[in-house]
N, C-alpha and C positions, 0 to 999 in steps of 0.2 A: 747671574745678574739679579739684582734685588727689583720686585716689584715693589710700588709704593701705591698705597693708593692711602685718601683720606678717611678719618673715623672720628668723630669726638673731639675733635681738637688735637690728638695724637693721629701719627703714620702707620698705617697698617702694611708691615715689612713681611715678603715672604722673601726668602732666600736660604740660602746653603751656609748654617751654623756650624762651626766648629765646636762638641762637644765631647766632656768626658764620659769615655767608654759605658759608662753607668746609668747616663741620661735618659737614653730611652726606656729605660727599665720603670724608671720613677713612676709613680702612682700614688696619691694621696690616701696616708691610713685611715683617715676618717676617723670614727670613732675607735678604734683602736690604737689609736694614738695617745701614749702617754703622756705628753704633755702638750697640750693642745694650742698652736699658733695662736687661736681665739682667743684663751684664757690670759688676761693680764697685759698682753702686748701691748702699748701706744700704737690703735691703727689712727692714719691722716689720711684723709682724701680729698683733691684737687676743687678748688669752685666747680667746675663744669660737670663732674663727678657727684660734688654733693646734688645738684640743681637736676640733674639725668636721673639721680634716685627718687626725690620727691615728684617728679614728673609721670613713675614710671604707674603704667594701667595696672593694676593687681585687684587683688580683694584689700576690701575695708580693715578687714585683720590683721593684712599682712603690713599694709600703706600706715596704720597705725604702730607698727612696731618699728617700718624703717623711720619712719618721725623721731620715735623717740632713741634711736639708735644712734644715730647722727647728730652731733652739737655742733655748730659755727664756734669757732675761736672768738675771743674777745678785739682781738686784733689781727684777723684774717690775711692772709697774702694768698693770690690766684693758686699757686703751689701749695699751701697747706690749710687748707681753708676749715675742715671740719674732721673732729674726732669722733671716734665711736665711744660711747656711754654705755662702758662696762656694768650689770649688774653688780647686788651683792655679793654674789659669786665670782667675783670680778670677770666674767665671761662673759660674751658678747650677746645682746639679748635674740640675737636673728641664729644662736649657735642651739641645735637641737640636741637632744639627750641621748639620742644616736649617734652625735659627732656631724652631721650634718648639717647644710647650712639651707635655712627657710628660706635666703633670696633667690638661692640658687635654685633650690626644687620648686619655689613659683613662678619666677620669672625666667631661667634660664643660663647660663654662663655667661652671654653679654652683656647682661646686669650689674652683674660682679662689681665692685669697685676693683680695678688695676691690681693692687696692693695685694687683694683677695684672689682673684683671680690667676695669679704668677705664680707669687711666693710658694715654694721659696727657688723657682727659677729666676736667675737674674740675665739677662739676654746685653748683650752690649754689641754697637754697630757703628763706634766710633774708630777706634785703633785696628780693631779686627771684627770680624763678625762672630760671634762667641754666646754661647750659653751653658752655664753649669747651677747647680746647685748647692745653696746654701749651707754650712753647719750647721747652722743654729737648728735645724731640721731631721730628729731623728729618722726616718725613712729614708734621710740623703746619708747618713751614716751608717745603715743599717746595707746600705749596696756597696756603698767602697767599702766596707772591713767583709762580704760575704766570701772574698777570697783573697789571698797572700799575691796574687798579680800584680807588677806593675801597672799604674795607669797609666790607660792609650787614648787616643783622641783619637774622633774620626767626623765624619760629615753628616748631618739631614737636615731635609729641608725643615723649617719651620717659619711657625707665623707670628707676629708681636705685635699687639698694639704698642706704639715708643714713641718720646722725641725724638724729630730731631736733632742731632747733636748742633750744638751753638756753633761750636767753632770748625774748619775746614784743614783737616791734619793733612800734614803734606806726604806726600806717600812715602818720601824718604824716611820719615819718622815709623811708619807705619811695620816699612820692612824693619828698624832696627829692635821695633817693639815685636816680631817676630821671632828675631837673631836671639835676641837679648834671654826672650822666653824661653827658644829651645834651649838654651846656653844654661840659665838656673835648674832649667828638669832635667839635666843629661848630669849636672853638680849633684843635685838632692834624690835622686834614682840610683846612684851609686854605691849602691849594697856592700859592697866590699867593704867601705867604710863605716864606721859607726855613725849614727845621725846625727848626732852632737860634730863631730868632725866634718861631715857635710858641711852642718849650717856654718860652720867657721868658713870652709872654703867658698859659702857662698858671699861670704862678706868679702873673702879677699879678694872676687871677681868684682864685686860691686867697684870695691876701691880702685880698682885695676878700671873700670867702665870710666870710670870719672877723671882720670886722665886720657883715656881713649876709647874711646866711643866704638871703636871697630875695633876692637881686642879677641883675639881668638885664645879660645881656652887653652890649647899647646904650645901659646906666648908666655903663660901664667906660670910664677913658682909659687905652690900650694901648700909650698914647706912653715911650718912654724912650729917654734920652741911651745912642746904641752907645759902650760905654768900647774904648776899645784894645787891642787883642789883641796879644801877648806869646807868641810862639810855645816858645822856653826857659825864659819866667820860668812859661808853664803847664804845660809838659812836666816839669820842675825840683816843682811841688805834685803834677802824679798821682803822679810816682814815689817823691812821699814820702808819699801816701796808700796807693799799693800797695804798696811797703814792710810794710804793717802785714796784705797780705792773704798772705803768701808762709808757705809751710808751716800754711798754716791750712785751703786747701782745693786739695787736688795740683792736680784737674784747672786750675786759673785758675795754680796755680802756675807749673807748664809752658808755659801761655800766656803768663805775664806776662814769662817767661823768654825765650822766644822772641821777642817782641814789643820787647822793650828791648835783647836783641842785638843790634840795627839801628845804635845808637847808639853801640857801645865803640869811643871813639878816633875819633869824628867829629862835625862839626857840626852841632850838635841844629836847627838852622833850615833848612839845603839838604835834612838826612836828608828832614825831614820832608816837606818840598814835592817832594822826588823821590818818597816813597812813598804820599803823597796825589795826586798826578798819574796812579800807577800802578794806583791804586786806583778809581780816575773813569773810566778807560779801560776798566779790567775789569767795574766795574759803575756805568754812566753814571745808571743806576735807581738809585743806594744812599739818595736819600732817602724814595724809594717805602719803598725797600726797611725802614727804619729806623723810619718812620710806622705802617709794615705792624704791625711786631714790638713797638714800643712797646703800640699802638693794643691789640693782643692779651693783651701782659702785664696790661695795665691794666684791661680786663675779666675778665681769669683771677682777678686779685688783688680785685675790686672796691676797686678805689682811686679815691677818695681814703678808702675808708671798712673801712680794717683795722681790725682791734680791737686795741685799747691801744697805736697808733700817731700820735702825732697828724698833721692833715693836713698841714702845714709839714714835718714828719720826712720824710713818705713824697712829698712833691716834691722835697724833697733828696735821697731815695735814688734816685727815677725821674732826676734830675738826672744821681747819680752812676751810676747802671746805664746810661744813653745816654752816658756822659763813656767809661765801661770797655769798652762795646762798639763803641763810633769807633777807640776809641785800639786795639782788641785785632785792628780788621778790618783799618784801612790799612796796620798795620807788619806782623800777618804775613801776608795778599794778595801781602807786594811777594815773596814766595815762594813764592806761589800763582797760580791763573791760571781758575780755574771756579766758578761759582756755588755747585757742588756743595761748592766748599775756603770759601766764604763762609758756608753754614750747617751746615756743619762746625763754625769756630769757633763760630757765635753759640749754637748747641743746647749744644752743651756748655761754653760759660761758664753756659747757662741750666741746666742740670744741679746749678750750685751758687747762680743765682741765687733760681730760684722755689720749690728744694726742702731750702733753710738759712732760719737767722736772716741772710743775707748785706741784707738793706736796714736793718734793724737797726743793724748793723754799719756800714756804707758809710755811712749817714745819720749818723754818732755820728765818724764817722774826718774827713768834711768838717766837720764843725760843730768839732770840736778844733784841725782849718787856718783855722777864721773862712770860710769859705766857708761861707756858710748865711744870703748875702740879695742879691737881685736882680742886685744889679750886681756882687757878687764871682763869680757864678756865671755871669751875662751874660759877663762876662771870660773865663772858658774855655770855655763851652760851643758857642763856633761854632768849636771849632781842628778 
């Protein structure tokens, strides 16, 4: 049973989370952290949050740096009230050269702003009580790929400061967001099958959910005609789907940049089988690996069940975010050569995957290609 007591304006939750296998393991690298949460991110924090920091007793040093750390929005709302004022360095001015943070070694962790303090835990206590860890978070990828395991859930207690949730889910919903979950992980766990074949049958369950809501998976025929794969003619649709993602978020920009210079002035069918080979070499695991990070997003996000998404949307976007991070591993690996250069890119395309409107988006840019049903998506999704 959840204790509740108040804090801040949020609920201080302790109770019994469901978490992946890996979770207790997490520990922030701090300064060995390659690419640093602090550095570049959009952080927001709440009115009550900004006003708790300028309040807070410290030294004149320190009280001088969270001033200048924190700016009000021009057009504030209670929920996103102030941003942090990145240096030249685009890093956060309160971020030490150690990788550590000065509010925290003066003040303490209740200081924290939320945002600071979590990330990249995300805890949810609406559908189910849950906590896992972000992609966008090398250290959370550095625990799911440390072994070829499937991932397990299991229980502990933990504590959150959270909203509460606005609205009052009724428990029927609650159990089928249960069903529904074991039902995609027992799909997408299914080793036997290639992962590409997976995510197909997991679209054919969705379809299958949306006429019957209480569908058992040995109701389900999983059979479909493999159409032909088209190595240029689907390299020729990503590049004109990310086309529409360029200058809209740097970091994927860069990637996508570097990812498609593989190709000027060569043949998009040899490139690609030389830098998918070199890619297999480097990580013979990549469908582990791909199962792992899916598997993760999809708990973080509880999907299929976002709000104001519908479920069909949000398979096409999981579609299109496994389509962007194949195509973004093989071509640039073939410049790379360590696991370490492998969750490199995937954390920081996840930096704009899980922390934008980017499935939104991506789910709305395939559906405008006619990509957005079984077999146009069967067609690309094993290149």
């Amino acid at each position: 049973m959840a204790i509740k007591t108040r804090s801040h304006g949020k609920e201080k939750i302790k109770s019994i989370f469901t978490v992946p296998d890996y979770y207790k393991d997490f520990v922030c690298k701090g300064g060995d952290c390659r690419d640093s949460c602090c550095v570049e991110w959009k952080v927001t924090i709440p009115m009550n949050q900004y006003f708790l920091l300028h309040g807070l007793n410290c030294k004149k040093s320190v009280k001088d740096k969270i001033d200048r750390t924190f700016r009000p929005f021009m057009n504030p709302t209670p929920e996103r009230y102030a941003e942090i004022v990145h240096n030249h360095n685009g890093d956060c001015p309160l971020h030490k050269s150690n990788g550590y943070c000065l509010l925290h070694e003066s003040c303490g962790e209740e200081a924290l702003p939320w945002v600071c303090r979590y990330y990249p835990r995300g805890p949810r206590i609406d559908l189910a009580y849950e906590a896992s860890c972000a992609n966008s978070c090398e250290k959370t990828l550095e625990l799911l790929f440390s072994n070829d395991d499937l991932i397990k859930f299991e229980k502990l207690d933990l504590v959150f400061l959270m909203d509460k949730p606005k609205d009052i889910i009724q428990e029927e919903r609650k159990l089928l967001y249960e069903k529904v979950r074991n039902n995609i992980f027992a799909i997408l766990l299914n080793r036997p099958f290639l992962l590409s074949k997976r995510i197909i049958h997991l679209g054919i369950y969705l379809k299958a959910l949306e006429i019957n809501p209480n569908i058992e998976l040995s109701d389900i025929d999983f059979s479909f005609e493999e159409p032909k794969k088209d190595i240029n003619e689907s390299y020729q649709i990503l590049w004109e789907i990310f086309d529409d993602l360029y200058g809209r978020y740097p970091r994927l920009t860069e990637q996508l940049e570097g990812a498609k210079s593989l190709y000027i002035n060569k043949d998009v069918n040899s490139t690609y089988l030389l830098a998918r080979e070199s890619f297999e070499l480097i990580l013979p695991n990549h469908e582990i690996l791909f199962e792992k990070l899916l598997i993760n997003d999809i708990f973080f996000k509880q999907f299929p069940f976002q709000k104001n998404f519908s479920v069909w949307d949000q398979y096409i976007a999981l579609c299109g975010t496994y389509l962007l991070l194949r195509y973004l591993a093989i071509n640039l690996m073939f410049f790379k050569r360590t696991k370490d250069d492998f969750i490199d890119i995937i954390s920081k395309s996840f930096t704009v995957i899980t922390h934008s409107e980017f499935d939104k988006l991506i789910s709305s840019l395939y559906k405008r290609k006619n990509i957005n049903n079984i077999n146009t998506l069967a067609k690309i999704i094993g290149i």
